[in-house]
KENUNU-672237 format. One line per 5 residues: number of its first residue (from 1); their letters; for each residue x, y, z of N, C-alpha, C. Coordinates in steps of 0.001 Angstrom, whole numbers. Example, Ala and Ser with C-alpha at 12.3 -4.5 7.8 and 13.67 -1.06 7.14 Angstrom:
BEGIN
1) AS) 13190,-5690,7800,12300,-4500,7800,13200,-3300,7800 ~ 12850,-2250,7080,13670,-1060,7140,12900,30,7870
% end
This chain:
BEGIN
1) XXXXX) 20888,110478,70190,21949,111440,70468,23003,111380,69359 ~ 23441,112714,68673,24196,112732,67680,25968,113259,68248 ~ 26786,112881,67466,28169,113523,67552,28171,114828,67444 ~ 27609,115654,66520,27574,116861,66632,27014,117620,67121 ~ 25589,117213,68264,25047,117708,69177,25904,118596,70379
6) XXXXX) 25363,120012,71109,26402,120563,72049,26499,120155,73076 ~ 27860,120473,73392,27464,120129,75413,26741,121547,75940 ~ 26330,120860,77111,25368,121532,77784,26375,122386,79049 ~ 26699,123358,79614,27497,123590,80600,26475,124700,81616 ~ 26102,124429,82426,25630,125996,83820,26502,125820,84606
11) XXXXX) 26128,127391,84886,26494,127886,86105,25731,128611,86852 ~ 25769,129831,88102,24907,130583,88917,25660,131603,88303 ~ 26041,131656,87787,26603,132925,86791,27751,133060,86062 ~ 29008,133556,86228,29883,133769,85490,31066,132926,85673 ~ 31377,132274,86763,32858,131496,87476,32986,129856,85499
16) XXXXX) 31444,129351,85749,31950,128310,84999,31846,128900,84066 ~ 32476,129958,83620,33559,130227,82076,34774,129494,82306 ~ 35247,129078,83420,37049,128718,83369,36318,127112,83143 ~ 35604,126920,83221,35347,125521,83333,35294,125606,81746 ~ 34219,126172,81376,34451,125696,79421,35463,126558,78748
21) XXXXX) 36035,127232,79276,37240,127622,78698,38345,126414,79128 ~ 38119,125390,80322,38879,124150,80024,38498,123173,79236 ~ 37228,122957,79064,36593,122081,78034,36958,122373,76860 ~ 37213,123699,76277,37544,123902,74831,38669,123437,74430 ~ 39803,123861,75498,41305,123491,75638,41299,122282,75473
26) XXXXX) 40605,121461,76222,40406,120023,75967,39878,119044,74678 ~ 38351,119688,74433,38113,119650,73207,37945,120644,72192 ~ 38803,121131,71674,38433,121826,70329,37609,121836,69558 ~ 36861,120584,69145,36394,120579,68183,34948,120442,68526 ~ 34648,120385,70209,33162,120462,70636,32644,121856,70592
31) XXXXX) 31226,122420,70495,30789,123252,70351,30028,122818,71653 ~ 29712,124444,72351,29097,124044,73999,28251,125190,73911 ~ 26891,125083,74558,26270,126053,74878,25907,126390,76327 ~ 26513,127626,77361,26852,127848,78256,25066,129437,79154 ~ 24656,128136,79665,24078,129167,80414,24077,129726,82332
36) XXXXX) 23965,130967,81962,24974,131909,83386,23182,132279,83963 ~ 23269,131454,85326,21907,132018,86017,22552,133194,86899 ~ 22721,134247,85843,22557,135674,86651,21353,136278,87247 ~ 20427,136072,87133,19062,136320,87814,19049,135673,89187 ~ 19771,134934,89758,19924,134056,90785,21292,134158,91774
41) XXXXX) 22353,134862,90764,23438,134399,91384,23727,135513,92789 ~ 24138,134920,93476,25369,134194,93625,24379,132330,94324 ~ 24639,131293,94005,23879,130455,94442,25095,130423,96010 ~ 25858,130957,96242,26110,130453,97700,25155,131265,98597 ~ 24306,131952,98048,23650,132747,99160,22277,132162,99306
46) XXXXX) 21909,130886,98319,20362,130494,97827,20320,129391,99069 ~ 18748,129037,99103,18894,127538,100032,19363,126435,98738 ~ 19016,125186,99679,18925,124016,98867,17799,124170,97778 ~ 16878,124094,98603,15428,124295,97624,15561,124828,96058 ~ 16131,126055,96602,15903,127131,95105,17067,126734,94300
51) XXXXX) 18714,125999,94578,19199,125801,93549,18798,124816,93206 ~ 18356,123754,93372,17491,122271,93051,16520,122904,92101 ~ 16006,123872,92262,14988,124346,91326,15480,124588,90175 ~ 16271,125741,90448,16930,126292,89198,17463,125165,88674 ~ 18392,124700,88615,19271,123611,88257,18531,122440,87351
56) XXXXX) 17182,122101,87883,16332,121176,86862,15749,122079,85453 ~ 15450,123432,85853,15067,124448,84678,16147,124315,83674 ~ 16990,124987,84273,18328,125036,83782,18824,123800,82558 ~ 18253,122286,82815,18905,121321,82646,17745,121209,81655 ~ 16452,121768,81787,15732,121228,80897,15342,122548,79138
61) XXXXX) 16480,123432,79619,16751,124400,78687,17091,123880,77394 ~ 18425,123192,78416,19735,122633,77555,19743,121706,76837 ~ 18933,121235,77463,18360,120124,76683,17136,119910,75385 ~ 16488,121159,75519,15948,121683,74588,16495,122006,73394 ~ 17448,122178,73764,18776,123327,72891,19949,122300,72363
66) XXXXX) 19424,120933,72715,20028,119580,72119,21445,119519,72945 ~ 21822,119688,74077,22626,118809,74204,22866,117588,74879 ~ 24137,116942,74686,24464,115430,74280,24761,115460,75688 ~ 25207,116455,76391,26119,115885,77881,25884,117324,78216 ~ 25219,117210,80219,25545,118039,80674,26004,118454,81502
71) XXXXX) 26779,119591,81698,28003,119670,82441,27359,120459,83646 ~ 27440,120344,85084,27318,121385,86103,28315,122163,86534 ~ 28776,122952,86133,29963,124119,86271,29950,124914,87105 ~ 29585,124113,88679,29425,124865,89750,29048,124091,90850 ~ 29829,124513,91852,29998,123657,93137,28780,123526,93833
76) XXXXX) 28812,124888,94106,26921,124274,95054,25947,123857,94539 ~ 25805,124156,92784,24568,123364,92517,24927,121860,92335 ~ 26506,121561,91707,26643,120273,91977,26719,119745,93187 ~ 26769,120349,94289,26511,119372,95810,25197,119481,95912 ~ 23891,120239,95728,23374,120487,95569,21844,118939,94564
81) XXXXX) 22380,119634,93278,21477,119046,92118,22090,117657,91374 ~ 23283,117582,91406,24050,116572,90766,23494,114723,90367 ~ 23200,114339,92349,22520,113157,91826,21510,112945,91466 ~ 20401,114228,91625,18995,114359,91456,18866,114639,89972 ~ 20000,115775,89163,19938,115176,87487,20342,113865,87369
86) XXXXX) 20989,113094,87842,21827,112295,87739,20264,110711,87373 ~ 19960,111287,88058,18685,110269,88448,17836,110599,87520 ~ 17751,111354,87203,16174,112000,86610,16346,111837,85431 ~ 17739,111722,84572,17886,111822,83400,18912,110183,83249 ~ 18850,109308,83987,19459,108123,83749,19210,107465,82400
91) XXXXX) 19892,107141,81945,19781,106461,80398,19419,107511,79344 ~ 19199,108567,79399,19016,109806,78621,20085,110081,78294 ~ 20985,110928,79255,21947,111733,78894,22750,111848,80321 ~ 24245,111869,79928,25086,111702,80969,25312,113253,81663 ~ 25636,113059,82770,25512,114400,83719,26739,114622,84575
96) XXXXX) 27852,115512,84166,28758,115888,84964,29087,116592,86065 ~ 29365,116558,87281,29108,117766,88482,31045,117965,88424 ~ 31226,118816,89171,32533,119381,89099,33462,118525,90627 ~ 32216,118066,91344,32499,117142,92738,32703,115810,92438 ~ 32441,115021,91971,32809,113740,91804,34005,113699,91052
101) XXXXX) 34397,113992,90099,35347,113448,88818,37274,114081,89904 ~ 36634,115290,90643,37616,115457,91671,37789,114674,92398 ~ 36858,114093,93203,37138,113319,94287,37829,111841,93889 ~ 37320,111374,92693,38188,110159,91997,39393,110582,91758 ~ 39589,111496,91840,40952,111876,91292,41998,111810,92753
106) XXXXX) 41218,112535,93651,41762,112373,94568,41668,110933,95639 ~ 41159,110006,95358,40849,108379,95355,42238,107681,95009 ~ 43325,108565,93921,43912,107631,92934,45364,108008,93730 ~ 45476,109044,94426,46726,110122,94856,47312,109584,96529 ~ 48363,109993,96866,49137,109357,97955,48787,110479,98675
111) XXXXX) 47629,111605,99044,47878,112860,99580,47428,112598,101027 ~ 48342,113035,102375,47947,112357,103420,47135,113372,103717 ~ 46775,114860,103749,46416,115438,103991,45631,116584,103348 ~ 44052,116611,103078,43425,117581,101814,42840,118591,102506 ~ 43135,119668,101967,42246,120829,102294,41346,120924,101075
116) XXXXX) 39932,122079,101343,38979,121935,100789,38608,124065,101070 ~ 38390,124646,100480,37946,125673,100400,36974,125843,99411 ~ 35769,126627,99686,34649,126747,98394,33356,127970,98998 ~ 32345,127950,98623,31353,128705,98886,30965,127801,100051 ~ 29685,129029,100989,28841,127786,102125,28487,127033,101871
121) XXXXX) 27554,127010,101302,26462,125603,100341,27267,124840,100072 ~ 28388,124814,99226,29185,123146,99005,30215,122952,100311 ~ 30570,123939,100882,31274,123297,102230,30068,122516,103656 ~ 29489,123348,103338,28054,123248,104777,27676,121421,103868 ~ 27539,121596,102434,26787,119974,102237,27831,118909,102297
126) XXXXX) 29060,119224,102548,30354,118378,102793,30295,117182,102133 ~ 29891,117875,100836,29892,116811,99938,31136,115885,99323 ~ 31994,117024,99181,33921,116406,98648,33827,115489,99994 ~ 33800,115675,101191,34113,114982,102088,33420,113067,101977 ~ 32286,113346,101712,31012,112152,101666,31829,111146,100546
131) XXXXX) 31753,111781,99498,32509,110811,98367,33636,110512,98617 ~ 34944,111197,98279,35894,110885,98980,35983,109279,100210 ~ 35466,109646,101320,35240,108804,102391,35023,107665,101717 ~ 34102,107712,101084,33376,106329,100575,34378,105650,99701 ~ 34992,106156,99181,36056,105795,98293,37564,105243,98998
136) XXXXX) 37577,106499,99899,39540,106158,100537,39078,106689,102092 ~ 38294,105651,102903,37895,105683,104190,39165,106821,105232 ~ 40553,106239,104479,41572,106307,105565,42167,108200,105122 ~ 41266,109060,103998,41506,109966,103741,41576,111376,104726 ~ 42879,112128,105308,42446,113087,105935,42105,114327,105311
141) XXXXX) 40671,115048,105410,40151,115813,104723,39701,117095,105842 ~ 39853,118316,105270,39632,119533,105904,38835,120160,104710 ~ 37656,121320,105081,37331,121912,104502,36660,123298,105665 ~ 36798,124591,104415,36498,126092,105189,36284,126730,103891 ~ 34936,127406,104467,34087,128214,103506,35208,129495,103298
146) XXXXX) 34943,130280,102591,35931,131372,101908,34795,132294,101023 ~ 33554,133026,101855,32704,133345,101017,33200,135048,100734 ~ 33970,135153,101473,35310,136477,99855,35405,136634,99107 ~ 35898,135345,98270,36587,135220,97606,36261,135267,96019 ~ 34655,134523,96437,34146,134571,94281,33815,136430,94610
151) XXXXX) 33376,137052,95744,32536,138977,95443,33778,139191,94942 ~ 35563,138629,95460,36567,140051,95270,36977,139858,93851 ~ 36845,138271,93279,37794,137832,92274,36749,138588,91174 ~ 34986,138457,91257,34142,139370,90414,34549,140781,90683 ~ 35015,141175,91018,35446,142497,91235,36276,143238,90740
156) XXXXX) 37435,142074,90617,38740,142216,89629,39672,142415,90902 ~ 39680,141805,92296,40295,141876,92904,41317,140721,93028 ~ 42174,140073,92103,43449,139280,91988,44469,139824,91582 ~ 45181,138735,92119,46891,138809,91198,47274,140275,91681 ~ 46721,140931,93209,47372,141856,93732,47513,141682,95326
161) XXXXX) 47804,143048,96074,48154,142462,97498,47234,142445,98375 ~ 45926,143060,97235,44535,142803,98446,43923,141361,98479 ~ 44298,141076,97413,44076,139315,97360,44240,138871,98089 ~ 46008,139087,98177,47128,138437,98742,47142,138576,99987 ~ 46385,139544,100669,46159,139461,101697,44794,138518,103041
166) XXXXX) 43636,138826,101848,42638,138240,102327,42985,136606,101943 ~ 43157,136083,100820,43713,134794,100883,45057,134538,101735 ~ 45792,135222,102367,47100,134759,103673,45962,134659,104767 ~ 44835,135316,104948,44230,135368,106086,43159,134170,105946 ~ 42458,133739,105000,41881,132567,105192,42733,131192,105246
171) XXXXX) 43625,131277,104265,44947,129993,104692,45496,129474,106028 ~ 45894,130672,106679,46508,130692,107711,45677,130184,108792 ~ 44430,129665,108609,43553,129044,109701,44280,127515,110304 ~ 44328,127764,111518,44980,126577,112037,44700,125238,111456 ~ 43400,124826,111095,42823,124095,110609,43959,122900,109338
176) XXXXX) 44262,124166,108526,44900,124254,107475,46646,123595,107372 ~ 46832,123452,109191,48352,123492,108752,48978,121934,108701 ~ 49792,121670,107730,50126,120669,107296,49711,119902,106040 ~ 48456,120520,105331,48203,120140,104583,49025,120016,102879 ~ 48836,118777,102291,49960,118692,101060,49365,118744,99774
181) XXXXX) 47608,119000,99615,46921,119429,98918,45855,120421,99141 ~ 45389,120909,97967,44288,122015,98431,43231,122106,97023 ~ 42061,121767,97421,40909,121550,96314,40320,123210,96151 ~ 40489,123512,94794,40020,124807,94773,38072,124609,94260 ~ 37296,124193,95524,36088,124242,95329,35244,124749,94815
186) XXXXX) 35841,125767,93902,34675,126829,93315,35605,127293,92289 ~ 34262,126920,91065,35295,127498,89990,35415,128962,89495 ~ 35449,129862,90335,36478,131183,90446,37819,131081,90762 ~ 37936,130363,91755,38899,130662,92586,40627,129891,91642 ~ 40368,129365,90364,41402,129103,89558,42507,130589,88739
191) XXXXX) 41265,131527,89386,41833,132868,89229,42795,133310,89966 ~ 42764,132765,91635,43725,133418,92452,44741,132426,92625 ~ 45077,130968,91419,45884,130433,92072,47710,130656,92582 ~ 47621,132013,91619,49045,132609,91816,49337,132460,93383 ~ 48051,133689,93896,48450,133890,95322,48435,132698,95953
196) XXXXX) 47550,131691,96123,47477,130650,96767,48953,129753,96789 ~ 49225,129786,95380,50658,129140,95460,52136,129894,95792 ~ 51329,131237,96177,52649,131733,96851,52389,131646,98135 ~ 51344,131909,98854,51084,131326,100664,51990,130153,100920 ~ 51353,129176,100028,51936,127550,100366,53516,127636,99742
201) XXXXX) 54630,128394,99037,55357,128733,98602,55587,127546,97249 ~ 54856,127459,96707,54697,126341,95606,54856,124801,96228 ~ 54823,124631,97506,55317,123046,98176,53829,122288,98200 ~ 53019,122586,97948,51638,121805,98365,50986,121702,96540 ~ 50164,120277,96574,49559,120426,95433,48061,120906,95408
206) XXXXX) 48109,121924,93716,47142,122704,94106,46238,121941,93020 ~ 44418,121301,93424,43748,120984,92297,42763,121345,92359 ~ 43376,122105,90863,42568,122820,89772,41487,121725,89142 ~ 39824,122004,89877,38852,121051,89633,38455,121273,88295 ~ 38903,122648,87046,38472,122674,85822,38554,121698,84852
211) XXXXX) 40217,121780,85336,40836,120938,84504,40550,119320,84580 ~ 40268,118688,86019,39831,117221,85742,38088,116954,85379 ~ 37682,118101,85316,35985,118031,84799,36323,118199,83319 ~ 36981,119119,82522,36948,118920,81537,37599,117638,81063 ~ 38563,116585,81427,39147,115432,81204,38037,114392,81442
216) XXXXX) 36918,114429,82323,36166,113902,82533,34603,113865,82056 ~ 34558,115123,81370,33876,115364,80040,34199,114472,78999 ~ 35750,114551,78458,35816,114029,77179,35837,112522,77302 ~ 36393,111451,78672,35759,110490,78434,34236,109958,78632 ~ 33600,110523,79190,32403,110606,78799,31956,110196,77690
221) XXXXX) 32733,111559,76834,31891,111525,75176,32417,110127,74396 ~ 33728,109808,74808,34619,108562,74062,33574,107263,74494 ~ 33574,107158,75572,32827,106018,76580,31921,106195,75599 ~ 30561,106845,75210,29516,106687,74573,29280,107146,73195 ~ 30444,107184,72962,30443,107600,71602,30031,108647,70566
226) XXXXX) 30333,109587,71543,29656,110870,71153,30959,111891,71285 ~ 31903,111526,70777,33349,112578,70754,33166,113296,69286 ~ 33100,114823,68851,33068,115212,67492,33946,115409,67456 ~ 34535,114696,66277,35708,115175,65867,35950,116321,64380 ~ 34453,116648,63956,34204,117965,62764,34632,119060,63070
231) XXXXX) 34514,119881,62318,34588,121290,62229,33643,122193,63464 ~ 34056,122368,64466,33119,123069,65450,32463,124109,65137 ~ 31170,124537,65467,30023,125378,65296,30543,126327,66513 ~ 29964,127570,66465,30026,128502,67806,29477,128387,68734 ~ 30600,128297,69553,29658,128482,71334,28847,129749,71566
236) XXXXX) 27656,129044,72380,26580,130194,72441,26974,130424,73926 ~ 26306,131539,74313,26301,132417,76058,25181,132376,76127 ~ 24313,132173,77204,23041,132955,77545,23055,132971,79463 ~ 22429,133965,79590,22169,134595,80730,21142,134745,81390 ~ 20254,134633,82304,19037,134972,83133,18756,136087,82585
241) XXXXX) 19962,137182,83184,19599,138890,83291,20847,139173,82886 ~ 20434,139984,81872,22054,140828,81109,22362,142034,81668 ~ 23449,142170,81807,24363,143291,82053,25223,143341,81295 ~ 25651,145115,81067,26856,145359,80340,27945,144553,80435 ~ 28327,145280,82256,29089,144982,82702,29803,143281,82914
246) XXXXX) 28404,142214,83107,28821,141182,82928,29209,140578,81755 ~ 28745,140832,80518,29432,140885,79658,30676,141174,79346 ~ 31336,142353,79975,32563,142908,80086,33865,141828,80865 ~ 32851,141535,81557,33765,140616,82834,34047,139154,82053 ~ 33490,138754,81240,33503,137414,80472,35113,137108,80057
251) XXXXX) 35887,138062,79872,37099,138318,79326,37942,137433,80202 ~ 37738,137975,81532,38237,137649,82331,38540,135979,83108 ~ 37070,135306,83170,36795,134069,83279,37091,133195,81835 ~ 36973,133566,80822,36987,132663,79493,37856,132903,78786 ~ 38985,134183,79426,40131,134440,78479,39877,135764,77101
256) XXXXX) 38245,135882,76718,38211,136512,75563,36765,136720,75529 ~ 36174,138179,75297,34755,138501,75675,33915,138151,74689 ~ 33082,137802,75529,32194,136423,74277,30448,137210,74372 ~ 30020,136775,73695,28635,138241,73204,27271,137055,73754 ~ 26745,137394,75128,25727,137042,75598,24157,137088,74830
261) XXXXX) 23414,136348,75163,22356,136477,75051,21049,136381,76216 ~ 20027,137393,76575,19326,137279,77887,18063,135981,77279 ~ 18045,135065,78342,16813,134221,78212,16264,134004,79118 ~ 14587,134322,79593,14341,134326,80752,13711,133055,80795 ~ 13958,132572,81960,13380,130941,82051,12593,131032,82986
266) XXX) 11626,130532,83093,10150,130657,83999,9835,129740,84880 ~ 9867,129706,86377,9716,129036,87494,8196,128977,87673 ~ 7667,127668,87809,6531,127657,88296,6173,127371,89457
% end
């Protein structure tokens, strides 16, 4: 494994752009190659089975394609696929899910009370919950699916009052009240954190899981010695199934529209 080798980042489609648009922020000088299983997505609607599937394809793309570390940039396949790359590729190459490096984080924090919102698949595998536990037994943890929220935010439905409305209406679940943190389980939903932090009126802490996966990326690379510190090469896109339109939407998740490429990967 070389320093200038890429990271590896998936997703079920378009959300983990905010994720390597935090990795870049983080590292500059890494070059990442990012593939979007649009042929598949949305994985909150898939079983277990089929993202376990995808997710090993996926991993064995990227790896084709040389990279040093790979990142899972997505909640259900990381509750999902996480320890099963994790396993499969031990002593190979290190494997990031977007669920663990949170839950340590939240291991380290005085928060008496966590909420948890995300797609079915990572709420139904109550996975934040499992780790967590194991870690800070005495942790009180809530979690509620919000499967709204990635169709409206792909839609371009934020940062207005239809948001603002359907997010007052999933918050407001009794479930919810008292809580002094809130895990944004799915990396779309770093899109609506305006509204979210106006529900809670800015008094609750809100964590943004991009940002401690990309922090947890770069020690990674330090830990094993694989941090580049050169001149970065271009990040590549590739996609299952291209669309204009998803292309168009890239702007939106990564800050700046970035020029896809379709690669079809073959299930046997």
């Amino acid at each position: 494994m070389k320093k200038n080798q890429p990271i590896g980042i998936f997703d079920s489609g378009i959300g983990g752009l905010t994720v390597a648009r935090a990795i870049s922020e983080v590292l500059p000088n890494e070059q990442f190659i990012y593939f979007g299983d649009t042929e598949h997505m949305p994985y909150g609607g898939r079983s277990a089975e089929h993202i376990l599937m995808y997710s090993i394809k996926i991993a064995e793309f990227l790896i084709e394609r040389g990279a040093k570390i790979l990142v899972i940039a997505c909640n259900s396949a990381s509750a999902v696929a996480y320890f099963h790359l994790k396993a499969l590729y031990e002593n190979k190459i290190d494997v990031i899910g977007v669920i663990k490096p949170v839950t340590d984080y939240i291991s380290t924090q005085n928060f008496k009370k966590v909420g948890i919102i995300g797609t079915k698949p990572t709420v139904q595998s109550a996975m934040y919950e499992k780790l967590l536990l194991e870690t800070k037994p005495s942790q009180k943890v809530v979690s509620m699916a919000t499967p709204l929220l990635a169709p409206m935010i792909e839609e371009g439905f934020f940062n207005n009052s239809i948001s603002q409305t359907i997010v007052n209406s999933y918050l407001s679940n009794w479930r919810f009240k008292s809580i002094d943190a809130l895990v944004l389980a799915c990396t779309h939903y770093p899109l609506i954190k305006k509204e979210i932090l106006t529900y809670y009126q800015k008094k609750i802490t809100i964590i943004d899981t991009t940002e401690i996966v990309a922090h947890a990326v770069k020690n990674s690379l330090m830990t094993n010695g694989l941090l580049f510190e050169g001149k970065r090469k271009e990040n590549l896109f590739f996609v299952s199934e291209y669309t204009e339109s998803f292309e168009k939407t890239t702007k939106t998740f990564y800050g700046t529209q970035v020029k896809i490429e379709e690669i079809s990967l073959h299930y046997d």
